[in-house]
N, C-alpha and C positions, 0 to 999 in steps of 0.2 A: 217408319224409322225407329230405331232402337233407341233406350236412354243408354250413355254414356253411364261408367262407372263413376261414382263423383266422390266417394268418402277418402278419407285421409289412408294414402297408403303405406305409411310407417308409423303403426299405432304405439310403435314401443321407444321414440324419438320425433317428438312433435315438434314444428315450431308455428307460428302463428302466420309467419309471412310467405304465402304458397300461391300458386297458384295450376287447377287441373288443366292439362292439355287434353283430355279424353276429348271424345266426341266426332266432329265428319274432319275427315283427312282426304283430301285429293289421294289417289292410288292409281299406280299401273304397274302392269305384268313387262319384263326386260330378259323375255326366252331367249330372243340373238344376242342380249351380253353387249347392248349398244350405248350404254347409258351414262360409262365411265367417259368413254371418246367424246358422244356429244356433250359432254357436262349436261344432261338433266337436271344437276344440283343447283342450276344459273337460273334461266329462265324456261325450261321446261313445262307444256302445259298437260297434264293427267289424264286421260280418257275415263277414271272410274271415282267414284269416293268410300271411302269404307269408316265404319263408326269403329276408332280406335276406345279399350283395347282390346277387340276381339280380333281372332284372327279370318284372313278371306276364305278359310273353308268352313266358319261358322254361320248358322244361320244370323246369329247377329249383328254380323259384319255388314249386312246390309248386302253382301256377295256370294257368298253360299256355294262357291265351286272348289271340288275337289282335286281338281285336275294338276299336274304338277305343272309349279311354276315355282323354278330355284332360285327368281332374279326377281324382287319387289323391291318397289321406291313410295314412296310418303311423302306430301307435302303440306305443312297449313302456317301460317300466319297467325304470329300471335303479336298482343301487343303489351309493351313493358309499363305500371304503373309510374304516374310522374315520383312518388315517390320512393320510388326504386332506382333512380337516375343515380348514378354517382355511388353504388352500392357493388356487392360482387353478386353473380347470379349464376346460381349452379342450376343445369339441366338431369333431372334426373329419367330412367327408364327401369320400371319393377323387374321386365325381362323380356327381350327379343329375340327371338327364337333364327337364324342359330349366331351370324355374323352380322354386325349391325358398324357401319359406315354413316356421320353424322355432317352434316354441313347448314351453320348460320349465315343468312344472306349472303350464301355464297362461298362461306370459307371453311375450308375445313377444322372442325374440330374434333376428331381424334374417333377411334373405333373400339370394336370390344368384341371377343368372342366367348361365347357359353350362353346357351340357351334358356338358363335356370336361375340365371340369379341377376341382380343388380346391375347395373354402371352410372357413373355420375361424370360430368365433363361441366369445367368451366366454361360458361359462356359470356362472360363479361365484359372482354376485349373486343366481342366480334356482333354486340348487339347496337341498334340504335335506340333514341329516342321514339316512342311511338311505335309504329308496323314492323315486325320482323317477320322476316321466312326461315322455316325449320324443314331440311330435306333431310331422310330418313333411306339410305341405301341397306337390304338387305341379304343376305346369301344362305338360303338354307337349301344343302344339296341332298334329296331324295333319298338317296342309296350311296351314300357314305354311311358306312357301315363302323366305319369308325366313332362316330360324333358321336356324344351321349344323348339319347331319343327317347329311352323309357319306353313306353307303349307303342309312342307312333311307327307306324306301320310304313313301307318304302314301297310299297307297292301301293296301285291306286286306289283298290277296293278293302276295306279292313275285311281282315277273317281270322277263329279262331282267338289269339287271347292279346293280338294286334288291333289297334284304333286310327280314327282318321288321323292324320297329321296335323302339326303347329305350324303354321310359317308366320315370322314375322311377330309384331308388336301384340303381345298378351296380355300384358300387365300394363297397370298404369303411367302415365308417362307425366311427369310436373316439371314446376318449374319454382323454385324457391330461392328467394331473398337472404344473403347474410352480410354482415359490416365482413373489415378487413381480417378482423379475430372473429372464429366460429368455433367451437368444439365440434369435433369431428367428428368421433367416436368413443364410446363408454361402454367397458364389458363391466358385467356386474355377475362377482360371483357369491351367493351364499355358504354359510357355513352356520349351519344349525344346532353343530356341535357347541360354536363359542359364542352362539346369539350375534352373526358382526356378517357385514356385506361387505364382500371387497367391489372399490369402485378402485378401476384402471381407464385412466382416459389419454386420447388426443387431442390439442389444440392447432387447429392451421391458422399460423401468422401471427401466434403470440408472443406474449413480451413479460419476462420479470419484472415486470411492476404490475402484473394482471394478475386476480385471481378465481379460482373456482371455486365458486360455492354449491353445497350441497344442502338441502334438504329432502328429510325422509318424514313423511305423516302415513298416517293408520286410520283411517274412515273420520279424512279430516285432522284428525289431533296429531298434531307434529312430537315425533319421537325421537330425533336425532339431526342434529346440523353442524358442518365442515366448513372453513373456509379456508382453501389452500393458495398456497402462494407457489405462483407456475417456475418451472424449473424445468426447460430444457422442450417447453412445451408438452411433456406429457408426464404421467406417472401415478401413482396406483393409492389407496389408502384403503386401511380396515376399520369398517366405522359401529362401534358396535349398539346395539339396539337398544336403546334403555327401558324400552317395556318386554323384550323378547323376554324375557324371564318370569312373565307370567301367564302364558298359557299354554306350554308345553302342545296340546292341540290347535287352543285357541285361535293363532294365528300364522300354522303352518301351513304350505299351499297341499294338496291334496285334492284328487276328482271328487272324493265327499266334503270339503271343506276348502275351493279356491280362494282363500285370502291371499290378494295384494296388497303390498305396500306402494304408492305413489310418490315420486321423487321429483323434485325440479332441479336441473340443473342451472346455475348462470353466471356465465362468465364477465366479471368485472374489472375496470380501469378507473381506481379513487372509486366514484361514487356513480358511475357511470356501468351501466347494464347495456354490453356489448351482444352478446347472445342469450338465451334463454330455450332451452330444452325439456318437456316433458317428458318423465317414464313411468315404469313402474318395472315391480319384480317381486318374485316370489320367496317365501323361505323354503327352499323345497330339498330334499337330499336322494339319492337313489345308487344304492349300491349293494352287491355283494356278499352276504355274512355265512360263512359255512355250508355253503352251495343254496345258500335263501337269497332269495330276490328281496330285497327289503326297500320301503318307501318312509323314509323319516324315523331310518332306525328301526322300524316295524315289518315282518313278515307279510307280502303283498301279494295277492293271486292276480295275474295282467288277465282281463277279460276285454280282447281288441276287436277290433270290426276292420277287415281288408276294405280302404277307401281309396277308389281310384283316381277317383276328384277332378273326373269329367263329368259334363252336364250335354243335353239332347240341343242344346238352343247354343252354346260358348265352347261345349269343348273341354281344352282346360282351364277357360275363363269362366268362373261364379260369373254368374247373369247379372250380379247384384250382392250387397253385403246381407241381407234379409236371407238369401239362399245360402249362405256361407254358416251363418248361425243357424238358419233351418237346419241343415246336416249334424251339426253337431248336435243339439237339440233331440233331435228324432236317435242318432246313436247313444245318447244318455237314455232317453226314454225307454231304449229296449234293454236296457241292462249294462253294457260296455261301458267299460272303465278307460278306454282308451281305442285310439285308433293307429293303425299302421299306412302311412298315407305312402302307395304305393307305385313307385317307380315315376317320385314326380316331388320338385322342389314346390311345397305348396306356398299359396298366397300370403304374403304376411300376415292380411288379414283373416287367413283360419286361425293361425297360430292365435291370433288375439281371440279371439271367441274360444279357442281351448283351457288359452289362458283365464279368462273371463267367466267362461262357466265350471271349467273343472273335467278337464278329459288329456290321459295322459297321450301323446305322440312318440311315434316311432318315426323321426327322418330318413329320409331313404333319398339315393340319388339315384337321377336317370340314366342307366346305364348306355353304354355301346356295347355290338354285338362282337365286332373281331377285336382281336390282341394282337394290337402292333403298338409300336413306340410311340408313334401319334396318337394312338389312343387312351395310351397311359398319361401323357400329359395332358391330354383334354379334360380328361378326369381327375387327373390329380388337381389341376389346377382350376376346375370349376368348385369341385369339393369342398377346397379348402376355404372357399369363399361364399357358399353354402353354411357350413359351418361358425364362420365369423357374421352372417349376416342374422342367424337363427339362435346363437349363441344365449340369448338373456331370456328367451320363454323359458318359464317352469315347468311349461305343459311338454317340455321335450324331455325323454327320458333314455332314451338309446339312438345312435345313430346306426345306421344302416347302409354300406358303400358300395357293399354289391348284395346282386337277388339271385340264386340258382346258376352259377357258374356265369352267367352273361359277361359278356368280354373275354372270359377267359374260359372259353369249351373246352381246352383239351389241359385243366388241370390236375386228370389224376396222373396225366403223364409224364407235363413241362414242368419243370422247375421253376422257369421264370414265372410262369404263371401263378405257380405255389408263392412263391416270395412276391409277385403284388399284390396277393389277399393280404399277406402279413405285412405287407408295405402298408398298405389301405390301412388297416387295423392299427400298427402304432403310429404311423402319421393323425388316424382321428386322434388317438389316444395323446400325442404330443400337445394338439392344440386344444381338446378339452377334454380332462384327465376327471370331470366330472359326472358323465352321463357313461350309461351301459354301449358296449361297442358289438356289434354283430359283424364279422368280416364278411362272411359268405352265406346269404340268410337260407333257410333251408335246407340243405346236405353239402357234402364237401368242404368242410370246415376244415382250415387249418388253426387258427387262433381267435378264439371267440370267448367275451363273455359271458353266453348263453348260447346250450347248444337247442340251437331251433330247427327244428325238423317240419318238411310240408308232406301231408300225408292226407289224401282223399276217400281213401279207405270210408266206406259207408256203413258197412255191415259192425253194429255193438260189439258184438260178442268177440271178434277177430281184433277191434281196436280193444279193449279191456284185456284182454290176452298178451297184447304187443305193446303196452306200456306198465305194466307190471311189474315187471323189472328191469334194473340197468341193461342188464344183458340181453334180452329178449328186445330194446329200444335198438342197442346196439349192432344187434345182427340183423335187425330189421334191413329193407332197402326199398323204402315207399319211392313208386316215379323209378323205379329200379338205378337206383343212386345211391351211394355208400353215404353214409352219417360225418365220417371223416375221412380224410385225405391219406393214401397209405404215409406211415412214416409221423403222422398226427393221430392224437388218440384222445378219447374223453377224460378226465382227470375232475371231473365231481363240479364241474358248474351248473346251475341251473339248467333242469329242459326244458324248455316250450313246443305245441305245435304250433308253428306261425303261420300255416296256410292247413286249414282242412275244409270239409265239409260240400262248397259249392255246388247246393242242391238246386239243381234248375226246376224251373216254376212259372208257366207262362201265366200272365196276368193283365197283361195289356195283347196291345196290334202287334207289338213287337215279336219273333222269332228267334230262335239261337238256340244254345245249347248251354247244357252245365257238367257236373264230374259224375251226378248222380239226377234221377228225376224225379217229381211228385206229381200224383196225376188229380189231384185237390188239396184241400185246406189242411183234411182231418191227415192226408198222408206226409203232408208239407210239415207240419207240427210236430208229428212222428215221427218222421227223418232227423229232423233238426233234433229234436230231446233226443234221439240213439248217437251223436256224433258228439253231443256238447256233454249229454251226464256221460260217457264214455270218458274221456277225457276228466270231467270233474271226480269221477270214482277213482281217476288211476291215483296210486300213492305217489309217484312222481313226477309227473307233468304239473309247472307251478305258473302255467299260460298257457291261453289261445289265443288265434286270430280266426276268426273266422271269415269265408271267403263268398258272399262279400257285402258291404252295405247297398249298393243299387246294381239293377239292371246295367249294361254299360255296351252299347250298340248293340250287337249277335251275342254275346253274354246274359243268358238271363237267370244268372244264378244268385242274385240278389234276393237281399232281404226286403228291399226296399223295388217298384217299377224305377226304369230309367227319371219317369218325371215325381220319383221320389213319394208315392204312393204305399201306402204299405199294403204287404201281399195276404198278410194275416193280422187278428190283433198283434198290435205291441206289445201289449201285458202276459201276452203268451208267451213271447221269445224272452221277456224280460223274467219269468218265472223259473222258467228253463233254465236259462244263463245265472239267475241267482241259486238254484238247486232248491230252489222250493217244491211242496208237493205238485210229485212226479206225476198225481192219479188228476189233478184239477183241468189241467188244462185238454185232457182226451175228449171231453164231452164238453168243452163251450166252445172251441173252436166255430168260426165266424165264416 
């Protein structure tokens, strides 16, 4: 039997009063579509159990079948502490993959569709004292081609640059305590310019005579504190830093230097502490300055690692928060400044390990493969709640809406399709006018903060060639893909390659394929230094990503095996990636 995930899974909004649902869940398969009619949500008994929250084609799961099944249901029993009686009790879910129908001893409370991000649903009118039942109806349909899926693959067997599929409950599922007044939510945004955070918050079910208090400390020592008097239940303050003024690096967030600041939130009536919320945040800045990529006002070289943030045992469930930090961890160790976590709403708690140790991220959503109108809302409106849920890590530095034309294949032609790149683009840009925006990652860009290009190219000498000048980038057509969109043109933003390299490397049992191959260590080494100092020699390429940190089923173009082994020393790729001597690492390869 598997362990349950058990750590806190909103590390950047803590409360004390929680409780985890992970662990064995009764499970069955509902192929004839029969479950609605009989109410299974009543008394229904389960033929399977699955260890929530991996999903049943995880080895984890306790189930391990791949086989398609559009129609799962969930069932466990939980019980409400005495002193939670008489409180309001939110049910929450990290993410269930793709429609999730929810029913308390029997009643329904309310549904949610997006397979990538959050939902929370009052449960407080339909609990009892003591033993409750929590039924879990879900719908994730194969070959909907519409639905945003990211990797997983619709067919049964993965192949090529396609992965097994998600169904159902992946993330963590709780259950949390609040009084009648909670604070809901709090975006926090820095500004490094004027030493001041803005804090913008929600209250649900407050009252003008309640206030919020803010404190802000710095490893312990309290640096700034608010107490506002609520108005209309929400609203916004800039609180400015009364140490920020003396350490210019000191205590900026940055991959070489992640300081946070931790905050307590707590909402009061007279003298009475109604909620109370942990956080933290970063001073962190990342913007644009005469076609320089700059991080705190400073010119920045992005050194990424493509992370697909599937595991051999979960899927796209972390096994464990230890493996979460392992990945980051090991992509510091090799030199990477950041990671591009690809075609996949990650964990909250990556984000806090990025945050925490210091590695920049590139958000990216899961895309769908056709363009139709349904599918522009599925994406619009999972996106934008992607975005508000991700909003306060420092470790995020550009969002990412689409990857190589996905959803939109025929956009050198369509128009409409041209105008949802740029839809996607200032729609990010409306709700956070703070981080870098990529529309269309890789070629066909129509409007982008940085024009990022994917280019497999192996051979030195032909990539040092083809990024050497604007021009020669620009008439380039790596993947035989134009760089922009007729009618769109380059206009002096930053370039990056955000996908190169992919040198396959067999190292384990495993099988598959990469962009290029190495037939050992000393050739593996070799490859990688002609693709990375390539790139680090050109005068205008001001990032990479390289493709990719691990093995990932039939892919084995990893830096890393599937079970996160390294394929060469680390200090090799890290010497490489810093452009240290180019002669060192020929003859210790391992």
């Amino acid at each position: 039997m598997s362990i349950p995930r058990s750590e806190y899974p909103r590390p950047q909004f803590i409360r004390k009063n929680w409780e985890n649902l992970n662990g064995q869940w009764q499970f069955d398969y509902d192929d004839a579509n029969k479950g609605l009619l009989e109410k299974w949500y009543l008394q229904k008994k389960f033929t399977k159990e699955i260890t929530v929250p991996f999903s049943y084609q995880s080895e984890l799961s306790g189930i391990h079948e791949t086989d398609f099944h559009d129609l799962v249901w969930y069932k466990r029993s939980f019980d409400i502490p005495k002193e939670w009686e008489q409180k309001r009790l939110i049910l929450h879910f990290g993410a269930v993959d793709y429609r999730a129908s929810v029913w308390v001893n029997g009643k329904y409370i309310g549904s949610h569709e997006g397979g990538h991000v959050p939902f929370q649903l009052e449960v407080t009118e339909a609990v009892d004292a003591g033993k409750n039942e929590l039924v879990v109806r879900v719908e994730d349909v194969t070959q909907d081609l519409d639905q945003p899926r990211g990797k997983q693959y619709w067919k049964e067997k993965s192949e090529g640059i396609f992965y097994t599929r998600t169904t159902g409950i992946w993330q963590t599922v709780w259950l949390e305590m609040v009084e009648s007044s909670y604070i809901e939510k709090v975006k926090m945004t820095p500004d490094i310019d004027k030493d001041e955070i803005m804090m913008e918050y929600v209250v649900n079910g407050g009252s003008d005579s309640q206030f919020l208090d803010i404190e802000i400390s710095f490893e312990g020592n309290l640096v700034a504190s608010e107490s506002l008097k609520l108005i209309n239940n929400k609203g916004l303050r800039s609180i400015f830093l009364n140490d920020f003024h003396v350490h210019d690096e000191g205590r900026l967030w940055s991959p070489e230097h992640p300081n946070l600041y931790d905050v307590v939130f707590r909402l009061k009536d007279d003298r009475t502490v109604l909620d109370e919320v942990s956080s933290y945040f970063g001073m962190r800045k990342v913007s644009v300055e005469n076609g320089k990529v700059m991080l705190n006002n400073r010119p920045y070289y992005m050194k990424l690692i493509l992370d697909q943030g599937y595991f051999p045992d979960g899927l796209l469930t972390p096994p464990s928060d230890d493996a979460i930090r392992k990945d980051v961890e090991l992509t510091k160790e090799m030199g990477f400044t950041g990671a591009r976590k690809h075609q996949k709403i990650e964990d909250p708690r990556y984000l806090y390990w990025t945050d925490k140790l210091g590695l920049l991220v590139w958000g990216e959503m899961a895309n769908s493969y056709t363009y139709t109108e349904d599918a522009v809302r599925r994406i619009t409106d999972e996106w934008q709640k992607a975005i508000e849920r991700d909003y306060n890590h420092p470790s995020i530095v550009a969002w990412v809406p689409i990857n190589e034309s996905w959803g939109v294949p025929k956009l050198l032609a369509d128009k409409r399709q041209q105008d949802h790149t740029l839809a996607m683009y200032y729609l990010t840009k409306s709700l956070d006018s703070t981080r870098l925006v990529i529309s269309n990652d890789g070629w066909e860009h129509t409007k982008s903060d940085i024009c990022t290009i994917h280019d497999y190219e192996s051979n030195k000498d032909v990539l040092k060639e083809r990024y050497s000048t604007v021009e020669k980038i620009m008439e380039a057509t790596p993947g035989s893909r134009l760089i922009y969109v007729p009618g769109h043109h380059y206009d002096g933003v930053p370039i990056q390659v955000s996908e190169f390299g992919g040198i396959a490397y067999k190292k384990s049992e495993w099988e598959g394929w990469g962009y290029s191959g190495a037939s050992d260590d000393q050739d593996f080494a070799n490859r990688y230094y002609d693709v990375v100092s390539a790139l680090l020699e050109s005068p205008l390429v001001q990032g990479f990503c390289y493709t990719q940190l691990t093995d990932v089923e039939q892919e084995i173009n990893g830096l890393l095996t599937y079970d996160r082994k390294p394929k060469i020393d680390l200090e090799i790729i890290k010497e490489i990636n810093e452009g240290r001597s180019v002669k060192r690492f020929s003859s210790e390869v391992k």
